[in-house]
C-alpha positions in Angstrom: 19.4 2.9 31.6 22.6 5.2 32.7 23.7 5.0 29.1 20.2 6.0 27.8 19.8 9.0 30.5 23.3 10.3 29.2 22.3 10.4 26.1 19.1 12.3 26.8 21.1 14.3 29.2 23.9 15.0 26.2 21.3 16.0 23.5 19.3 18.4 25.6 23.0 20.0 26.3 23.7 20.3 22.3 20.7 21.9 21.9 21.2 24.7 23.9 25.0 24.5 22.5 22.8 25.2 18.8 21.1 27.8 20.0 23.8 29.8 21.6 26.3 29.2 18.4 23.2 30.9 16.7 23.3 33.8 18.7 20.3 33.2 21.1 20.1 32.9 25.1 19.3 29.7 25.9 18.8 27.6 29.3 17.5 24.4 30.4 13.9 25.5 32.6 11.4 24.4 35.0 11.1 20.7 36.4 14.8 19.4 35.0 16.4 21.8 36.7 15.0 20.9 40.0 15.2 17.5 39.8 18.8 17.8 39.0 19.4 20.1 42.3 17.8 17.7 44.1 19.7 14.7 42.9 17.1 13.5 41.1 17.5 12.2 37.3 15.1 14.3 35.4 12.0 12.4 33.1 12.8 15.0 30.3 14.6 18.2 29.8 13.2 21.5 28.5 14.5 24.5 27.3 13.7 28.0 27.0 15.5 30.5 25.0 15.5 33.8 23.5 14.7 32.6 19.8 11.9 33.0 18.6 9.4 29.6 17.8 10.7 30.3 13.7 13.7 30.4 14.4 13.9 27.7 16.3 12.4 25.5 13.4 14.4 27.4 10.8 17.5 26.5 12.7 16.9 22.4 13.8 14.9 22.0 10.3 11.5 21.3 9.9 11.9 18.0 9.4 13.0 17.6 13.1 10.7 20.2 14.4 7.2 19.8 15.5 4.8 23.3 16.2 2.0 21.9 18.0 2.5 24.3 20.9 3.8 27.3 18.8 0.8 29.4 19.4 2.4 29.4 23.3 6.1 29.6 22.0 6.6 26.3 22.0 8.5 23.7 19.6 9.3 20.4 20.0 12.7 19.7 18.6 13.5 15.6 17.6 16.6 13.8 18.1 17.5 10.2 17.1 15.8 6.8 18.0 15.5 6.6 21.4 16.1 9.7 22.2 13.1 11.3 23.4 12.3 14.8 22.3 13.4 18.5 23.9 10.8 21.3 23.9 12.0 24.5 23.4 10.3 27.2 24.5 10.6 30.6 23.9 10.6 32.9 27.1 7.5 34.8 27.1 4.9 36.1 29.6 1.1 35.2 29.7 -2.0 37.4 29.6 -5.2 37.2 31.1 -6.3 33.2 32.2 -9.9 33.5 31.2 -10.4 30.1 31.7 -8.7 29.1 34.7 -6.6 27.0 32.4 -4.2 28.8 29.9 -3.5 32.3 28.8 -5.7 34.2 26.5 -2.3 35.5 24.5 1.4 35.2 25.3 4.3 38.1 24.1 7.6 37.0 24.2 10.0 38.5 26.5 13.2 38.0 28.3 14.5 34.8 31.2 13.4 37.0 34.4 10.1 38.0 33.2 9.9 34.3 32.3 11.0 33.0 35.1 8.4 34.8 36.7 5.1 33.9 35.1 6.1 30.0 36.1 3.9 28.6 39.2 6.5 27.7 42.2 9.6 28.8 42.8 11.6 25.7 42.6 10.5 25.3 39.2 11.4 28.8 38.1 14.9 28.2 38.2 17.1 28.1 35.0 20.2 26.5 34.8 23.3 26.7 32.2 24.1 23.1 30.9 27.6 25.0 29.4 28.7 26.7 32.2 27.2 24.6 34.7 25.5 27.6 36.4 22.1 27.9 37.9 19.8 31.3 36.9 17.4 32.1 39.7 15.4 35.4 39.5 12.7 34.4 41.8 14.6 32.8 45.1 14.0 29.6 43.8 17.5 28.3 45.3 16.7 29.5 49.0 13.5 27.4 48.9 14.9 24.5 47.4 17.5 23.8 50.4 14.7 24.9 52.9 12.5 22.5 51.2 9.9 24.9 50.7 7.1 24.9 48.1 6.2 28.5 47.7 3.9 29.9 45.1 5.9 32.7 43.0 4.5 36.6 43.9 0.9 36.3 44.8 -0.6 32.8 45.6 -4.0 34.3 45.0 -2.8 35.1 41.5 -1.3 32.2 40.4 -3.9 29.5 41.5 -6.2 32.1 39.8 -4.4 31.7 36.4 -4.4 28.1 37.0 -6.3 26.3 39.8 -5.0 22.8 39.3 -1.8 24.5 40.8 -3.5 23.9 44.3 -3.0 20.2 43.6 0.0 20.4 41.7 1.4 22.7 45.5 0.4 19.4 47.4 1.9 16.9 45.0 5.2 18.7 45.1 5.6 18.8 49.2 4.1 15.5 49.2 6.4 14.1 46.7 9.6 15.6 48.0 8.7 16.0 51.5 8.7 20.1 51.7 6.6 21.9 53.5 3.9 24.2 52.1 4.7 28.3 52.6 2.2 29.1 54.7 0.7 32.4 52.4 0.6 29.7 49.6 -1.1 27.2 51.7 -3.5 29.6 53.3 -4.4 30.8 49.8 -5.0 27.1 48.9 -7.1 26.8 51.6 -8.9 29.6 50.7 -9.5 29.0 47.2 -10.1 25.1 47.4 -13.4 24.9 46.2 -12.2 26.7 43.0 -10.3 23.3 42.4 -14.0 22.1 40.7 -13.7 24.2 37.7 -10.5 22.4 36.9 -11.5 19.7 34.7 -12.4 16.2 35.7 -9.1 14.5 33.8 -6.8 16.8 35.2 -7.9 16.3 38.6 -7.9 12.9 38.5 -4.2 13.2 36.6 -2.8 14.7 39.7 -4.9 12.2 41.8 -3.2 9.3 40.4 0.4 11.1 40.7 -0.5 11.8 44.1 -1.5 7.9 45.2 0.9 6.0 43.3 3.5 7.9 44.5 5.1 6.3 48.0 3.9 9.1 49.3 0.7 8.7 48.8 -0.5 8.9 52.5 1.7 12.2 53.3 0.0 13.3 49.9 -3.6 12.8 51.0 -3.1 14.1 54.9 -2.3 17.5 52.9 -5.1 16.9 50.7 -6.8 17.2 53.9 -4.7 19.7 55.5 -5.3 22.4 52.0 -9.2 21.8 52.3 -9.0 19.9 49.0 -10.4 17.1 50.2 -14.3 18.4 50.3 -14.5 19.5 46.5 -12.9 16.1 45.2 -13.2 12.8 47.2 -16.2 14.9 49.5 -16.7 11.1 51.2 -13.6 11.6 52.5 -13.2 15.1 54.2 -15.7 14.4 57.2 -13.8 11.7 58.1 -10.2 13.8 57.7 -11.3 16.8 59.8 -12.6 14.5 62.8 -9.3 12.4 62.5 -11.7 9.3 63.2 -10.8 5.7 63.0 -11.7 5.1 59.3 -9.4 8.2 58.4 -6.7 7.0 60.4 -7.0 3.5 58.9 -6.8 4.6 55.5 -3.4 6.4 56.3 -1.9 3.8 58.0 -2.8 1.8 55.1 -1.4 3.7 52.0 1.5 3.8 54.2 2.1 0.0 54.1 1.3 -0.5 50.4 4.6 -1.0 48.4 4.5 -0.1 44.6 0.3 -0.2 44.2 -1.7 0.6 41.0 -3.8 3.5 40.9 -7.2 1.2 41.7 -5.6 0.2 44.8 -4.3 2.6 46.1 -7.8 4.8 46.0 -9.5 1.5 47.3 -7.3 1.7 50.2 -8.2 5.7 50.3 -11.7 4.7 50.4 -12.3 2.0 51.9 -14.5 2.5 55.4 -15.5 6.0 54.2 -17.2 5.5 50.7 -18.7 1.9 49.5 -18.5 0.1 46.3 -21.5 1.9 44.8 -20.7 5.4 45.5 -16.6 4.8 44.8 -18.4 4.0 41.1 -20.2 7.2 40.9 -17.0 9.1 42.0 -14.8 7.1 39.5 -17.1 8.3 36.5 -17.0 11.9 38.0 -13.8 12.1 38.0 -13.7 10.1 34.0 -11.5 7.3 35.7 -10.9 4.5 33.2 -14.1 1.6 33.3 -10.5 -0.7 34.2 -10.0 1.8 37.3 -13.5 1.7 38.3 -14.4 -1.7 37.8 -11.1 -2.9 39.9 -11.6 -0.1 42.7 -15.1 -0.7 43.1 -14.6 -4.9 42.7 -12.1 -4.6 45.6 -14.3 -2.7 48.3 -16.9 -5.2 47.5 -15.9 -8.4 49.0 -14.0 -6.4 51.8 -16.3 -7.9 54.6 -15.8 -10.8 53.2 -11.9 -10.8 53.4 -12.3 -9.7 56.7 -13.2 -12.9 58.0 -11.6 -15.2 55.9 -10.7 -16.9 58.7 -13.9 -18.5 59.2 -15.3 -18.0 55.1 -16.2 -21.3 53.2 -13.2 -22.1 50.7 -15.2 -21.8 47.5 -16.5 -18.1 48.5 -12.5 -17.4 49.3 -11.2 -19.4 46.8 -13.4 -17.2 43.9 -11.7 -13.9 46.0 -8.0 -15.7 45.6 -8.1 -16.8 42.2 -10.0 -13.6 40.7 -7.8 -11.5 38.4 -7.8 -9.1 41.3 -7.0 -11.3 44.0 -3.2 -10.5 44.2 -4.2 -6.8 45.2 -7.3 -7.7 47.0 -4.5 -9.8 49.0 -2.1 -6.6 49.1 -5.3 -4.7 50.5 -5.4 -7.2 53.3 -2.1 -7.2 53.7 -2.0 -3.6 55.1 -5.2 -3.2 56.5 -5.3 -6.3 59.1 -2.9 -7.0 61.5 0.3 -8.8 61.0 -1.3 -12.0 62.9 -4.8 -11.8 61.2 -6.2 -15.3 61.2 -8.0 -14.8 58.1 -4.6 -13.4 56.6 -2.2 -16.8 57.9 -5.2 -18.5 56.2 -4.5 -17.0 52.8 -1.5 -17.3 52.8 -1.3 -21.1 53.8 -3.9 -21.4 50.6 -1.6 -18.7 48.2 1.6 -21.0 49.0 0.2 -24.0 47.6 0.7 -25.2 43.9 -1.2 -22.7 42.0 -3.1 -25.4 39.7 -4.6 -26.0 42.8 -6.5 -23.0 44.1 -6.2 -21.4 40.8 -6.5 -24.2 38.2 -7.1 -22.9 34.7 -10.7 -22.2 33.1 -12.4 -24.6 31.7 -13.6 -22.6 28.9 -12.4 -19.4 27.0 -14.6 -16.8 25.1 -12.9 -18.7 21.8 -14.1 -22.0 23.1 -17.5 -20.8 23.3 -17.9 -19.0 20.4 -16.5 -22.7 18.8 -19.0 -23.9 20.8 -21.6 -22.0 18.7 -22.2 -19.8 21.2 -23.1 -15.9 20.0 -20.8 -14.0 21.2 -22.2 -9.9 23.1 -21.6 -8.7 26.3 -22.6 -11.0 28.2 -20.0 -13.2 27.3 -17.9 -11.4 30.4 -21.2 -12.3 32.8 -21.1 -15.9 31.7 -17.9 -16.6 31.7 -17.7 -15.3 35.5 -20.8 -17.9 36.4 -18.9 -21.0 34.5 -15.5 -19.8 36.5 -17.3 -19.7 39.7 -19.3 -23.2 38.8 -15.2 -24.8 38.3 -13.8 -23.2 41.5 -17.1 -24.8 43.3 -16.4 -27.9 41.9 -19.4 -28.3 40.0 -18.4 -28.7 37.0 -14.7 -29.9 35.6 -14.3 -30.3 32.2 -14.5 -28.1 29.0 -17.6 -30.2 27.5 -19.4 -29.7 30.8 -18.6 -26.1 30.9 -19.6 -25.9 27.2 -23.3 -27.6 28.2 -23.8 -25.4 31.2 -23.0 -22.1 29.0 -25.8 -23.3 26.7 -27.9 -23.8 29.4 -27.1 -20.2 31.1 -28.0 -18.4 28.5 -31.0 -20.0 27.7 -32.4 -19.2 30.4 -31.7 -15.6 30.0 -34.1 -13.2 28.7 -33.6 -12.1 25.0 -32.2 -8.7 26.0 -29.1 -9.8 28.2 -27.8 -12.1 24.7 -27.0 -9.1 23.1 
């Protein structure tokens, strides 16, 4: 992994070496640099120079160019396998932002002017790969040791140009612990229900960034704290600006989940302020993937039941254990109950058995029925979910029952839940 990062790290530094044997300014910009100051490897490096986007490609070759973003100034520039590749951009500054997204037009320009179109300070610094020097025009250093997130000139303007900045604001403080400036958080407070002409993806983008993040909890208290809250997960922000006991839950549980996926981590967001039903209707708001909705709404559903699994028949908690979601339903329970939870010394006792058996294997696969002469349609997915739950019931226990009792299922369905 070292040896791979040095070799990203190396490439991105002969680039810039190209471009200034060529004559042209060039630096690396934006999110690399910061990282770097911070100690942080960066995920990628960019670049921004003086050269214009054709002379960029005339000088690394077409063949190892790319223009997709040249109308903005931008090519991408390829190195070898694995490398991944460097954009280079060419400074400019941005006209009008019509659409709350990108500029109407771009004109090329010099690093300052650059520097200052960009959206927060610590990512409008430059820095010199050559002479190992960094190039701030916008007081970018200053906020980076105070560990300030500060919008650059007027807050207004830039979460005018772009309003997904207001989320983009949070998930920097959140995810390097900096405070907000407070003119860039008032005018995020003030301006929050502008967040809703952003697009549902890029919401949601920034959502997941924000959750999976191990600081997800500090992420969605500032959520709450920049009035963000209200125009995306509105079941939440009642709950946030009374500090009740459901809000305070869901902190202290994002707080104990190590490493989760996306669905979990918005379960555990959820989970006493919106049920399974609406978390479904928010998920397609916000274009989550059906995988993401399924699982966030599947694991809010049988939460009453988890909560007394203490006293819950063993088929009913045996289907919860051994579903393909049991492992985070589990992790769920793990950091919303307490330590001593009955119901969680009970899962456990079960979960450290041989996993043949409180998980034995299906009986029958969507190949075996389809052997079977079964047709197959959706509701293959409904039927084999009844035959799993007839096994773990102990109903049935071999493949030629299971095979018999799928026949008999979907006989008895109506011709319009075959297809």
């Amino acid at each position: 992994m070292a040896d791979n990062f040095s070799a990203q790290r190396e490439f991105a530094v002969e680039v810039v070496r190209r471009l200034r044997h060529a004559g042209h300014e060039a630096l690396w910009a934006g999110g690399c640099v910061r990282d770097q100051l911070l100690g942080i490897p960066p995920k990628d490096f960019d670049v921004a120079t003086s050269a214009r986007p054709e002379q960029v490609r005339e000088l690394f070759g077409h063949r190892r160019t790319l223009a997709i973003g040249a109308a903005f100034g931008v090519i991408t520039v390829l190195g070898a396998r694995p490398l991944e590749p460097v954009e280079v951009a060419t400074f400019r500054t941005d006209g009008d932002y019509r659409d709350g997204r990108r500029p109407e037009s771009v004109a090329f320009t010099d690093a300052r002017h650059d520097a200052q179109r960009r959206d927060f300070t610590i990512n409008g610094l430059f820095f010199d790969p050559v002479e190992q020097q960094v190039v701030d025009y916008v007081g970018g250093l200053p906020d980076l040791e105070a560990r300030i997130v500060r919008a650059i000139g007027d807050p207004v303007r830039r979460f005018t140009e772009d309003r997904l900045r207001m989320l983009r604001a949070v998930r920097f403080a959140a995810t390097y612990d900096f405070a907000l400036d407070e003119a860039t958080l008032a005018a995020i407070q003030s301006m929050a229900a502008d967040v809703a002409q952003v697009s549902n993806e890029r919401i949601a983008a920034e959502l997941r960034r924000i959750l999976v993040h191990a600081s997800r909890a500090h992420g969605l208290t500032l959520l709450a704290e920049a009035e963000l809250l209200r125009p995306i997960l509105p079941g939440l922000a009642e709950h946030a600006a009374a500090v009740d006991e459901a809000w305070q839950s869901a902190i202290l549980r994002l707080e104990k989940l190590q490493a989760p996926s996306f669905a979990l981590a918005f379960a555990a967001a959820l989970e006493g302020m919106v049920a399974a039903k609406e978390a479904r209707v928010l998920g397609k708001r916000l274009r989550l993937s059906n995988k993401e909705i399924d699982r966030t709404a599947w694991l809010l559903e049988p939460w009453p039941e988890m909560r007394q699994a203490a006293t819950l028949g063993w088929p009913q908690l045996q289907r919860l254990l051994a579903h393909e979601g049991g492992a985070e339903l589990m992790a769920l329970a793990e950091a919303s109950l307490p330590a001593d939870d009955a119901g969680l010394a009970r899962c456990r006792q079960q979960l450290a058995r041989p996993a043949e058996e409180w998980n034995p294997p299906p009986l029958a696969s969507g190949d075996d029925l389809l052997a079977g002469g079964l047709k197959s349609g959706r509701h293959f997915a409904a039927l084999l979910e009844y035959l799993r739950d007839m096994q773990l019931e102990g109903r049935i226990s071999t493949k030629d029952e299971a095979l018999a009792e799928a026949r008999r299922w979907v006989d008895q369905q109506p011709p319009t839940k075959r297809r």
